[in-house]
C-alpha positions in Angstrom: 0.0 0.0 0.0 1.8 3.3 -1.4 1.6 6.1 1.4 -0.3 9.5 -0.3 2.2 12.4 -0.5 3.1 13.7 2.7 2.0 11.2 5.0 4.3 8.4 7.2 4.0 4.8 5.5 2.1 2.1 6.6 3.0 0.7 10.4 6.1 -1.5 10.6 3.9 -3.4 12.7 1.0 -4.0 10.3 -1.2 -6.8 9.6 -1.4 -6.7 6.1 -4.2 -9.4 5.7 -6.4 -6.6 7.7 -5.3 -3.3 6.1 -7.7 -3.4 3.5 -10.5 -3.3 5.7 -9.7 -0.1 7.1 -11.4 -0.2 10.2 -10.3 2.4 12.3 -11.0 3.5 16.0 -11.9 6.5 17.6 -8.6 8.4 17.1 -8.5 7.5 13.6 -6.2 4.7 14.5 -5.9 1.6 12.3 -6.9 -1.8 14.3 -4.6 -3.1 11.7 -1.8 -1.3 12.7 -2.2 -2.2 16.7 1.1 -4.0 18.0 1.1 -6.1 21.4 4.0 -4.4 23.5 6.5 -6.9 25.5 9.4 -7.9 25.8 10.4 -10.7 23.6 13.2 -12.3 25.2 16.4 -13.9 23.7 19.1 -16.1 24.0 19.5 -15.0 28.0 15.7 -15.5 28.7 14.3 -18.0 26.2 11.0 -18.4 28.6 10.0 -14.7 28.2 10.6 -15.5 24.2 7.9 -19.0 24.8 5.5 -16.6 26.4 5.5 -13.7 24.1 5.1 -16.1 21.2 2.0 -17.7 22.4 0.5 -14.5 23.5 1.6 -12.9 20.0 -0.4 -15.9 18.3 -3.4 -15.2 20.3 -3.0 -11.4 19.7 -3.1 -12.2 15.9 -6.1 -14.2 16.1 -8.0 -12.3 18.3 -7.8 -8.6 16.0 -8.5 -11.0 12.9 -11.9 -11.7 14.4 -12.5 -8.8 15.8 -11.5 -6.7 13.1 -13.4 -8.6 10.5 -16.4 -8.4 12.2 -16.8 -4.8 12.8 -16.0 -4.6 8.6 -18.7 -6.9 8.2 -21.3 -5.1 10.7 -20.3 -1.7 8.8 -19.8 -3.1 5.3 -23.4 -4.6 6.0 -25.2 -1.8 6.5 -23.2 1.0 4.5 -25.1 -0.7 1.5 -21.8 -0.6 -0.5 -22.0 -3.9 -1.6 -25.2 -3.3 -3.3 -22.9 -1.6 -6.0 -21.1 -4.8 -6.5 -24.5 -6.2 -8.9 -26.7 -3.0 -9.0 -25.8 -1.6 -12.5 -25.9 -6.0 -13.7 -29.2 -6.1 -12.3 -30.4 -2.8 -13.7 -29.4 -4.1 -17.3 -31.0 -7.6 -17.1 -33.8 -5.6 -15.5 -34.9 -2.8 -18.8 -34.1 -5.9 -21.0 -36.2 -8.1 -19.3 -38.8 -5.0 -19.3 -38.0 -4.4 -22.9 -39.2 -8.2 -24.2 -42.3 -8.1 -22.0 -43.5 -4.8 -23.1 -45.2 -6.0 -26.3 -48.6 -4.9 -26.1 -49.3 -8.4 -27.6 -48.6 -10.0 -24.3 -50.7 -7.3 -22.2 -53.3 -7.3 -24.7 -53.7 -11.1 -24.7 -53.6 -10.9 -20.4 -55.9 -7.9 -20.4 -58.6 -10.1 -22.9 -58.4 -13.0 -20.4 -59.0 -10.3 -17.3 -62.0 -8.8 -19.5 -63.8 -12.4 -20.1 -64.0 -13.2 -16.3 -65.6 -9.8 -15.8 -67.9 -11.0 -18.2 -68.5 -14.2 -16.6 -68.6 -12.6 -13.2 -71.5 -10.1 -14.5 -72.9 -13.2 -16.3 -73.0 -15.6 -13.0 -74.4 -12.7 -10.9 -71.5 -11.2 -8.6 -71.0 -7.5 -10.1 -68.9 -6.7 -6.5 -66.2 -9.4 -8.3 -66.1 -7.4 -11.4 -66.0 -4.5 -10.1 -63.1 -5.5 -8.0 -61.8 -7.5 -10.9 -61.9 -4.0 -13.4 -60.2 -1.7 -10.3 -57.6 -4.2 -10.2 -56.7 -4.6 -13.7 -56.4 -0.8 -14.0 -54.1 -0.6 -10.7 -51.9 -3.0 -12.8 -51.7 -1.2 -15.9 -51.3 2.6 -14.2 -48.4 0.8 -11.2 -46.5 -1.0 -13.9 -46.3 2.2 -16.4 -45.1 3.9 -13.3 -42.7 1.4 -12.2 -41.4 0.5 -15.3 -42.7 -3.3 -15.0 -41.3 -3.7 -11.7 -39.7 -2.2 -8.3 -35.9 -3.5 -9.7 -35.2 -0.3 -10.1 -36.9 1.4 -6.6 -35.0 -1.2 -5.2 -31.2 -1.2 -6.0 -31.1 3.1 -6.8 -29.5 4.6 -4.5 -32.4 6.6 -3.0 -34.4 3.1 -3.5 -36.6 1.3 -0.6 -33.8 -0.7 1.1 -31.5 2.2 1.4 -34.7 4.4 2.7 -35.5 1.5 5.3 -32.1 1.6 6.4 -31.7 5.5 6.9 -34.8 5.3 8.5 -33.1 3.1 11.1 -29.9 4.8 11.4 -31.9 8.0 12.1 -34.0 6.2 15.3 -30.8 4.8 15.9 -28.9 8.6 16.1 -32.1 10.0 17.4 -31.5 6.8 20.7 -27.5 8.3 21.0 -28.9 11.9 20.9 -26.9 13.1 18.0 -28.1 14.5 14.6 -26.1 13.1 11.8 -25.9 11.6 8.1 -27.0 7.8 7.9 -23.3 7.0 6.1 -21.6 9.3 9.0 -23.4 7.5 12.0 -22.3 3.8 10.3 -18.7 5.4 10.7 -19.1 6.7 13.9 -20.8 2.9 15.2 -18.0 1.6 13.7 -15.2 3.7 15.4 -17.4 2.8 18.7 -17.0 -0.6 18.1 -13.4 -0.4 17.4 -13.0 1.0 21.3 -15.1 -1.0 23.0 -13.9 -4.5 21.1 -10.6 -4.0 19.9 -8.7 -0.3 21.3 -9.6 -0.7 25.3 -9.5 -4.2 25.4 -6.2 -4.9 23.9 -4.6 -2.0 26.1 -6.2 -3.8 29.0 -4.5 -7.5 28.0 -1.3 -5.4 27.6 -1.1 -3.2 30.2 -3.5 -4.3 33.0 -5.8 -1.0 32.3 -6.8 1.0 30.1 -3.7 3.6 28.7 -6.1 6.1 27.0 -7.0 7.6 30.6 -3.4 9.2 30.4 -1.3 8.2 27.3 -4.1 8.5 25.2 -2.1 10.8 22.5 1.1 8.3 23.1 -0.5 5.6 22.1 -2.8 6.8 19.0 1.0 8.7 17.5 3.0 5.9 18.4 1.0 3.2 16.5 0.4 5.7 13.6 4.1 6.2 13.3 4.6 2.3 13.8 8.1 2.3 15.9 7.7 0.3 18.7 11.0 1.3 20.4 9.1 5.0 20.3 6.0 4.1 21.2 7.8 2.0 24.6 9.6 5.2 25.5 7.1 7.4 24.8 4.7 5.2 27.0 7.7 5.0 29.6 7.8 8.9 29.8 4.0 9.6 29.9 3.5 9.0 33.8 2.2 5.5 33.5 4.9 3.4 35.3 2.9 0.3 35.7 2.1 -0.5 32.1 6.0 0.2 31.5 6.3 -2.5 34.2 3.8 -4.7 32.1 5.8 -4.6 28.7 9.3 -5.1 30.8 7.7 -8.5 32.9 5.0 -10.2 30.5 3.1 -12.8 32.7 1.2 -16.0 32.1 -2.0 -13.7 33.4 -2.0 -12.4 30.0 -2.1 -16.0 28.1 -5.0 -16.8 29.8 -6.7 -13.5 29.1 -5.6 -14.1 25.6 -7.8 -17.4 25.4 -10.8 -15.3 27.3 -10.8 -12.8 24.7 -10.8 -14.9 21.7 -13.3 -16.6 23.0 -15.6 -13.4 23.2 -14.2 -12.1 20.0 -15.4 -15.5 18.0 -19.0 -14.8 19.7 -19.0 -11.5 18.6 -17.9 -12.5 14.5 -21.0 -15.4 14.5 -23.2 -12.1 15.7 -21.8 -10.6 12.8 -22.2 -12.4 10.2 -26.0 -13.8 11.2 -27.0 -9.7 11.5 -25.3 -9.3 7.6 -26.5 -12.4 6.0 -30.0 -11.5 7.3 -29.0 -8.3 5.7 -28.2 -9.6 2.9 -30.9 -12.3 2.4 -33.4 -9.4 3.2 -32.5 -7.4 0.1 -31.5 -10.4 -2.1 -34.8 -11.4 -1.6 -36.4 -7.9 -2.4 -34.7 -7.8 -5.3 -35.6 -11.8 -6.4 -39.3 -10.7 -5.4 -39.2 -7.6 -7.5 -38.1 -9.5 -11.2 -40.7 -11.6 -10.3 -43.1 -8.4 -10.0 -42.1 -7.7 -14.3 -44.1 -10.6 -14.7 -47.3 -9.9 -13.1 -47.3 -6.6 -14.4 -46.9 -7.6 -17.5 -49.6 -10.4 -17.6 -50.0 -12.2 -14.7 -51.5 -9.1 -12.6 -54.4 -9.2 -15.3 -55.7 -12.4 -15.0 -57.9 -13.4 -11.6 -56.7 -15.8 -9.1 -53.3 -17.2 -8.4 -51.9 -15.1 -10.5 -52.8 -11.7 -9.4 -52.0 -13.3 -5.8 -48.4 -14.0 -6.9 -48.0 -10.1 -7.9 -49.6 -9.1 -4.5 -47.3 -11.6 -2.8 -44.1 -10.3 -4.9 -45.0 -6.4 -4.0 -45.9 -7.1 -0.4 -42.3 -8.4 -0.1 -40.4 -5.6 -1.7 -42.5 -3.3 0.6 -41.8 -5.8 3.7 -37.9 -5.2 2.5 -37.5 -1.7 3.8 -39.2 -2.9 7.1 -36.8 -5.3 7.7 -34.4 -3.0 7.0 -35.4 -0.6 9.5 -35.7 -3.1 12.4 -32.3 -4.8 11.6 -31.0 -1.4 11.7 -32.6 -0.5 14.6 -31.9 -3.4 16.4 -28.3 -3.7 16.2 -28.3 0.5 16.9 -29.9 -0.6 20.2 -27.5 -3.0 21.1 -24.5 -1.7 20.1 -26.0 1.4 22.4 -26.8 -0.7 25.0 -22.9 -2.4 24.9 -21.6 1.1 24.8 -22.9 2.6 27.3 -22.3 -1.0 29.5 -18.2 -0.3 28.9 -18.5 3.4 29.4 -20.1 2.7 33.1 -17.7 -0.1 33.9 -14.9 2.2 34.0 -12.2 0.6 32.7 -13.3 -3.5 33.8 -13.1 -4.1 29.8 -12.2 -7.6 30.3 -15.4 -8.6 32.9 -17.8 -6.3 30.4 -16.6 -7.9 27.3 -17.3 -11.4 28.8 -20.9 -10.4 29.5 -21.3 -8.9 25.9 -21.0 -12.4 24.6 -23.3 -13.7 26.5 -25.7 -10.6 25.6 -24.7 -11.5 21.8 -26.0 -15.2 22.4 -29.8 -14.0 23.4 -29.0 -11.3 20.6 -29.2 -13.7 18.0 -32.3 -15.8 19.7 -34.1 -12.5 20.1 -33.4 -11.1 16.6 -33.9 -14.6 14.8 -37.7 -14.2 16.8 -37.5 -10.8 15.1 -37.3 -12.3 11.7 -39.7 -14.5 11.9 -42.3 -12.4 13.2 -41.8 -9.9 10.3 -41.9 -13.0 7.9 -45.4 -14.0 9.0 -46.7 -10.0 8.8 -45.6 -10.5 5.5 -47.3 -13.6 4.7 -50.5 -12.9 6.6 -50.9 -9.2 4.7 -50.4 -11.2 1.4 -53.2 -13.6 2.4 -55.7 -11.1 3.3 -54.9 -8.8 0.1 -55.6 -12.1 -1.6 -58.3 -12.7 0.1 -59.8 -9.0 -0.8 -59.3 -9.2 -4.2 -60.9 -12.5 -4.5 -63.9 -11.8 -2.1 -63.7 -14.1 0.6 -63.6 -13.5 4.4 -59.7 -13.0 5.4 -58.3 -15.8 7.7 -59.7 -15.5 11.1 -63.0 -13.3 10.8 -65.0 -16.0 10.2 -66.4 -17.5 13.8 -65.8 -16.1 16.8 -63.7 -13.6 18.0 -59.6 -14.7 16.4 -61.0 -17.9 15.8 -58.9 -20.0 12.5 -61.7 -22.6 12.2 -60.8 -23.8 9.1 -57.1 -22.3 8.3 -54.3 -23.3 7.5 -52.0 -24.3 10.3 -49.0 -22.7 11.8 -46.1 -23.0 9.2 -43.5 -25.5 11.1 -46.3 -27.8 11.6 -46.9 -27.8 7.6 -42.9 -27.8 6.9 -42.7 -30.7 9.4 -45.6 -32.7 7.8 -43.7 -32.0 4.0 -40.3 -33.2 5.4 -42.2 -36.4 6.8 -43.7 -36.7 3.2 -40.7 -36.5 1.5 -38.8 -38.6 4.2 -41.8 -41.5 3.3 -41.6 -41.3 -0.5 -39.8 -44.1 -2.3 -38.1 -41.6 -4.9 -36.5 -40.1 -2.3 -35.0 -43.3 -0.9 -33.5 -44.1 -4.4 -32.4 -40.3 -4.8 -30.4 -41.2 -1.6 -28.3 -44.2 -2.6 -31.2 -46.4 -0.9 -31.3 -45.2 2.3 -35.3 -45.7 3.4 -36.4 -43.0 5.5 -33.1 -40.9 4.7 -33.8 -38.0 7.3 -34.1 -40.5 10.2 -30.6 -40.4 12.7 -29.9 -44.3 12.1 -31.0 -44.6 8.4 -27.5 -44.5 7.4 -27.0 -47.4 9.7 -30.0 -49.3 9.1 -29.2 -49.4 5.6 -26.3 -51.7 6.3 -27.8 -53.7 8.6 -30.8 -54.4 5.8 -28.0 -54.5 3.0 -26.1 -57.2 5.0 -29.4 -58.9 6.4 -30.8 -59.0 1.8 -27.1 -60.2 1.6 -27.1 -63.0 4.0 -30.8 -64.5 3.3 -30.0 -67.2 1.4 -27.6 -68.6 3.5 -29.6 -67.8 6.4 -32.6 -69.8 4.9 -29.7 -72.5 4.0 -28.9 -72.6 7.5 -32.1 -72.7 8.9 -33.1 -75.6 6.7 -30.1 -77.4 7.7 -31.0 -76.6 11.3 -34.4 -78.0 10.7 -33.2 -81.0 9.4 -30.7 -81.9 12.0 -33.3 -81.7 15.0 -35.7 -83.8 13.3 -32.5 -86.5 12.9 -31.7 -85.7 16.7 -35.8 -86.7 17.4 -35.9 -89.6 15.6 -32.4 -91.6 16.9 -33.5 -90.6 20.1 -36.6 -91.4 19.9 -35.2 -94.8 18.3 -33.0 -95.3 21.4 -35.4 -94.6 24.2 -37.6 -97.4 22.7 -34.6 -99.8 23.2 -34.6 -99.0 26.7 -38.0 -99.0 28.3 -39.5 -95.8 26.1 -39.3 -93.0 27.2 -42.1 -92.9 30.1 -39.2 -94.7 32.2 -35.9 -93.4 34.2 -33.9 -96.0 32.3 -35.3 -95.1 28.9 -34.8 -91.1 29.4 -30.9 -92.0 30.7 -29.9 -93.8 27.7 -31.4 -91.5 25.6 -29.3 -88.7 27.2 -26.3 -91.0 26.9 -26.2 -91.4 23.2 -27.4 -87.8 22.9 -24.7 -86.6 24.3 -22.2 -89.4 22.1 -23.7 -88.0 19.0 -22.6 -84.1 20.4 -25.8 -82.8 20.7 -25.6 -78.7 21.9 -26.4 -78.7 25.6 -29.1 -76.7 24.8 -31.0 -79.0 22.8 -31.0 -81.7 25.2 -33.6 -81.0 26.9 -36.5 -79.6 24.1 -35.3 -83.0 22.2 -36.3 -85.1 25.0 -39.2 -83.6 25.7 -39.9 -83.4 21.8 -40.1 -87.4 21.7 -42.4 -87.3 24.9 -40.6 -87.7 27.9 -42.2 -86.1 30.6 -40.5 -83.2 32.7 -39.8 -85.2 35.9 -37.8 -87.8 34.0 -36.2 -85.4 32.0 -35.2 -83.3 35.0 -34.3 -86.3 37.3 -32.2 -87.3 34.4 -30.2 -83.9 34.0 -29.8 -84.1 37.6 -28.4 -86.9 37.7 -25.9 -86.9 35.0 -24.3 -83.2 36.2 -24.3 -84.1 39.6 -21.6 -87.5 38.3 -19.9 -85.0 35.8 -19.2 -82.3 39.4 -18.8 -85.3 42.0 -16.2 -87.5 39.9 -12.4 -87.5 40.3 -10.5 -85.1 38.3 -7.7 -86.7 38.4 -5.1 -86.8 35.2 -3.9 -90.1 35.9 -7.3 -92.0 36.4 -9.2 -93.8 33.7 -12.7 -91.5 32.9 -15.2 -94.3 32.4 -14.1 -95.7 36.2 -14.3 -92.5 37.7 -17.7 -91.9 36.2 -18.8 -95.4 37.3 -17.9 -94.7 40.9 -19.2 -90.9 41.1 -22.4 -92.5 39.8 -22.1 -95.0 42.1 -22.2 -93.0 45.1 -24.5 -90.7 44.0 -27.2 -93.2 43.7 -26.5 -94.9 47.2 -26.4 -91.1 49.0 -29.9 -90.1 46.9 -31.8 -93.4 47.8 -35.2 -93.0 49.3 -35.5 -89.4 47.4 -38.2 -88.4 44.6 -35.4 -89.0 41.4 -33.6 -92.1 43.1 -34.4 -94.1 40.3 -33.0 -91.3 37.7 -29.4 -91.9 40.0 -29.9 -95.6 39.7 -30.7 -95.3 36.1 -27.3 -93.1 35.4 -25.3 -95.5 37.8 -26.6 -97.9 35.3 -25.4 -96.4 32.3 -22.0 -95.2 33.8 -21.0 -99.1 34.7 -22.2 -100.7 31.2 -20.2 -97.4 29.5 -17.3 -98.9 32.2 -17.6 -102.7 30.8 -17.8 -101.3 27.4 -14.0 -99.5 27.9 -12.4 -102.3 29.9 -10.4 -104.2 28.1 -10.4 -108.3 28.0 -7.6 -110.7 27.5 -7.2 -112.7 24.8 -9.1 -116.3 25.2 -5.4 -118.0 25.0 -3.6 -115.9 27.2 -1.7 -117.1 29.9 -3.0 -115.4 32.9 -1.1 -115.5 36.4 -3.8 -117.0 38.6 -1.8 -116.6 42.0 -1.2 -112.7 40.7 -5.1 -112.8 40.8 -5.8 -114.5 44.0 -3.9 -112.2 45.7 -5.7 -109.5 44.7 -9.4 -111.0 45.0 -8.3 -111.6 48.8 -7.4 -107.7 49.4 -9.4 -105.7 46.5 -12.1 -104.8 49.2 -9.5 -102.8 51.6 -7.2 -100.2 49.5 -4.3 -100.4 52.8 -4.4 -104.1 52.5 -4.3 -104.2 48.7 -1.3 -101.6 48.9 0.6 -103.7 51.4 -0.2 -107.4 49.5 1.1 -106.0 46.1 4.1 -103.2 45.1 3.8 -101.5 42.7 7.0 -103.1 40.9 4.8 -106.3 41.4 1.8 -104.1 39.1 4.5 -103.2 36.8 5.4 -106.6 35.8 2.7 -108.8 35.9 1.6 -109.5 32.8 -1.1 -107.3 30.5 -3.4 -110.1 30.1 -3.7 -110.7 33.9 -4.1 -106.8 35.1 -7.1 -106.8 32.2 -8.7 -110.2 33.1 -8.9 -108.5 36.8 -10.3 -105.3 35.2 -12.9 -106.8 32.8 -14.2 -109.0 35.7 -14.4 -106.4 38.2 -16.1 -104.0 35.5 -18.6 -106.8 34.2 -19.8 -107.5 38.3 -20.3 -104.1 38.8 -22.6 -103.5 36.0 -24.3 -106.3 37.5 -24.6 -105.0 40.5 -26.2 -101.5 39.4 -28.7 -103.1 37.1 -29.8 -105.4 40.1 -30.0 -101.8 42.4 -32.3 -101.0 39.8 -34.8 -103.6 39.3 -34.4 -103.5 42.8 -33.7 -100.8 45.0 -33.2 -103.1 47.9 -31.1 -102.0 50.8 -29.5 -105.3 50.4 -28.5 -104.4 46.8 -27.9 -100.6 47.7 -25.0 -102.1 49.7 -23.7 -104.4 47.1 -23.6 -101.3 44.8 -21.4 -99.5 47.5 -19.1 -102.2 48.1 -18.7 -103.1 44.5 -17.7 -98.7 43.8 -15.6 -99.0 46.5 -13.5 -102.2 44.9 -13.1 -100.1 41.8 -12.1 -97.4 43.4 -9.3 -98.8 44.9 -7.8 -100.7 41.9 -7.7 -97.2 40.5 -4.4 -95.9 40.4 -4.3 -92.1 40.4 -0.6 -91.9 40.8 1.8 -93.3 38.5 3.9 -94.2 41.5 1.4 -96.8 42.2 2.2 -98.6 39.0 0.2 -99.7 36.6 -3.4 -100.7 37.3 -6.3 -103.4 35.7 -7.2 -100.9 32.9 -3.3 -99.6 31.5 -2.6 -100.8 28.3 
């Protein structure tokens, strides 16, 4: 940026990305010329260098935001950015008037306005021709006048948003008591704001207060001339020791009021730019409304019913434009009053003041977003009852009592809400959306993978289920088969085998129990029977060294002597049953022509029943080598008795035969060798 002839040149310290801006405070000081005073450290103090780095970083940031949101609230409403389209839209505008303006086309609309007078006079309703014929002439005389539409009354410079708006700088001059040109008082807002955002708060983050209340004229040259060395001295020398003290020993204080002030900086650029795009959209949509205006004047405005209704609706909203307009203007005037006067009573506590603007901003932009859409419905509701007028009907809410809407329309969210649901249900959205069903519900995204994977995996789904289906009917019918073999399955024994071979063919725990009772057994067998076998599979020896089918055998065993006399003793029985013939089936038997040592044997038949006296009869070196053929003959014989003893205990559950079965667990339990240093027992191979 070149500096004019006989002025200094731009600030060593400036920010060039805000220069363009050129905001400016009250002192006709550039914000982006505004340094952050401190020392900076070196080589001999490399934590002061740390610290004035991070607070130069948040010094940056904070008169970026700040800066660019004062040009936005100014640049807003100085209306200059209306010159950036206005001559473009005044072109399209005459050439759009030019090509409508054959008297072909009004002729034609005026003919079709004519016949429903007619048909009006015919049907019997002169007060709708009349109404019809006043209208058709307002047309013809406002378009003449307004060249086929507002376009132009809009975007001149003496056009209806630019009236709307000095109308609301002048209540706005007329609340600060002053008298003064709309485009002055935008400058003078924005040099306010400059003070009160960027001037006192940045001399209160530097020097703990604010300088202006005795260097004001130190600080406004220095920055101007842009040497900080100056400006330091100059500060130094104006009777202000403490802030002197403040850029000599920067604290961590001034970090944290760094992060503070950004903070209320960002709230005060979102207030910024919701007041100018509501600024914006305001006159953007004026100006939309008024092309559309060329049309109904040209034809539409001549023919009765929707059409005249969409030129009422079109002129109603340029005229609505310079409303909004003037409230905008007038409500921001009113707030930034309202801050203004908050920092000029708080006496230099900028920091505190600045905090409680944001939050002021945050119901700023609740109160003025209830602003907008309260001057949206006037809008609409004037439309309806101009419409209403022209066409001779009651206006919405005369009708019925006193404000009664029997009958209307209702309240606009409830209609947008009821249209979003529409859409949200219609198939052509779903495909416009990739698939997605319902795309506007939260978990459609993720419902459409879950139905994508589900479409994916059907068939082998179905597959599986089919398979399924066919394995429990195999699992009914074998066990079915095998309770039949055993007594059916109204019977302890019957229900136990069953569970047995169930359990050999890997049935899922689950299933036993819906198979069995599936194939009939009742509930108390099937119970008893579960019972039974889980209380041998927790009860039996867990030994590593032990052979399985014995210590099932002997778990069984006991559990059916300790259960007699209770309601499932026959389910124990029953498993003790099917535990020893499982035994017999896993004991191995010597060879018909083996040569078995018979005094080996005898020995052992004498001392089986005691474990100490079968321990001290025979060594285990004696166990070791004794033949293979004589341990097994011992333990197929001991294995084939026992089973012969369980299935007496259950045909009958005599005491006599309860002992047996104790005595005959209790020999097998003690030809069991657990550990290896006992040597080899009657079921090694």
């Amino acid at each position: 940026m070149a500096a004019e002839p006989g002025r200094a040149g731009p600030a060593l310290s400036r920010m060039d990305g805000l220069a363009w801006t050129g905001v400016v405070d009250s002192d006709g000081v550039a914000l982006a010329d505004y340094p952050f005073l401190v020392d900076r450290g070196g080589l001999s103090n490399p934590g002061a260098t740390v610290l004035w780095t991070l607070i130069g970083l948040e010094f940056v940031g904070y008169m970026v935001i700040v800066t660019t949101a004062i040009w936005f609230v100014g640049y807003s409403l100085s209306f200059r950015w209306l010159d950036l389209f206005s001559t473009a839209l005044h072109g399209v505008g005459e050439a759009l008037s030019r090509q409508l303006a054959d008297p072909v086309i009004s002729l034609t609309a005026a003919t079709f306005g004519a016949f429903i007078v007619a048909w009006f006079i015919i049907r019997g309703s002169p007060g709708r021709a009349a109404r019809q014929v006043v209208t058709m002439v307002a047309v013809a005389v406002l378009g003449g006048l307004l060249v086929f539409g507002p376009g132009a009354e809009l975007l001149s410079a003496d056009g209806l948003l630019t009236r709307g708006r000095d109308v609301g700088m002048s209540i706005v001059a007329g609340l600060n008591g002053a008298r003064t040109e709309p485009d002055r008082l935008v400058e003078t807002l924005s040099a306010s704001m400059s003070d009160d955002f960027a001037r006192h708060p940045v001399q209160v983050w530097n020097f703990g207060h604010v300088l202006d209340d005795r260097c004001d004229a130190v600080w406004s040259a220095g920055v101007i001339a842009g040497d900080i060395e100056a400006l330091q001295s100059g500060i130094a020398g104006c009777g202000d020791p403490a802030a002197a003290e403040r850029i000599a020993r920067p604290t961590l204080g001034q970090l944290g009021a760094g992060l503070l002030l950004l903070v209320c900086a960002t709230v005060l650029l979102v207030f910024a730019a919701y007041l100018a795009g509501l600024v914006l959209r305001c006159a953007l949509d004026a100006i939309y409304h008024g092309f559309l205006t060329i049309f109904g004047f040209a034809a539409g405005g001549y023919v009765y019913g929707p059409t005249q209704t969409f030129l009422v609706r079109n002129l109603v909203t340029c005229g609505f434009a310079a409303v909004r307009m003037c409230a905008f203007t007038v409500f921001l005037g009113v707030y930034l009053l309202f801050l203004g006067n908050l920092f000029h009573q708080a006496s230099g506590q900028v920091i505190p003041v600045l905090a409680l603007a944001a939050l002021v901003e945050i119901v700023a932009i609740s109160q003025l977003s209830r602003l907008r859409r309260g001057l949206s419905l006037g809008s609409v509701r004037v439309t309806e009852r101009i419409g209403a007028a022209l066409g001779g009907h009651a206006t919405p809410g005369s009708a019925g009592g006193a404000g009664g809407r029997s009958g209307g329309s209702q309240p606009g969210i409830i209609r947008a809400v009821e249209d979003l649901n529409t859409l949200d249900n219609s198939p052509l959205v779903a495909w416009a959306a990739a698939g997605t069903v319902r795309p506007f519900d939260p978990l459609a995204r993720g419902l459409r993978t879950v139905q994508r994977a589900a479409i994916a995996s059907s068939a082998s789904m179905e597959e599986s289920f089919r398979w399924s289906h066919l394995a429990r009917r195999n699992w009914r019918l074998v066990a079915l088969r095998e309770a039949e073999r055993f007594g059916g399955t109204g019977s302890e024994m019957g229900v136990a085998r069953t569970l047995k071979m169930m359990r050999d063919n890997r049935i899922p725990d689950s299933q036993l129990a819906p198979v069995l009772r599936a194939i009939g057994a009742p509930d108390h067998l099937v119970t008893g029977a579960l019972v039974a076998f889980s209380v041998q599979e927790a009860t039996r020896s867990q030994g590593p060294y032990g052979f399985l089918p014995l210590q099932k055998t002997v778990a069984a065993a006991y559990a059916a002597y300790n259960r007699a006399g209770e309601p499932g003793a026959r389910a124990f029985a029953a498993q003790a049953v099917v535990a020893a013939e499982g035994f017999a089936r896993h004991s191995n038997a010597p060879a018909a022509t083996a040569v078995l040592d018979r005094d080996f044997i005898r020995r052992v038949e004498r001392n089986w029943d005691s474990g100490h006296a079968l321990r001290a009869a025979i060594s285990p070196r004696e166990w070791n080598t004794v033949g293979r053929a004589t341990r097994w003959s011992i333990g197929s014989r001991l294995s084939a008795d026992h089973l012969a003893v369980a299935q007496a205990y259950y045909d009958d559950p005599t005491e006599i035969n309860r002992a047996r079965l104790l005595r005959s667990a209790m020999r097998v339990a003690n030809l069991d060798h657990i550990d290896p240093a006992e040597g080899l027992d009657p079921w090694h191979s």
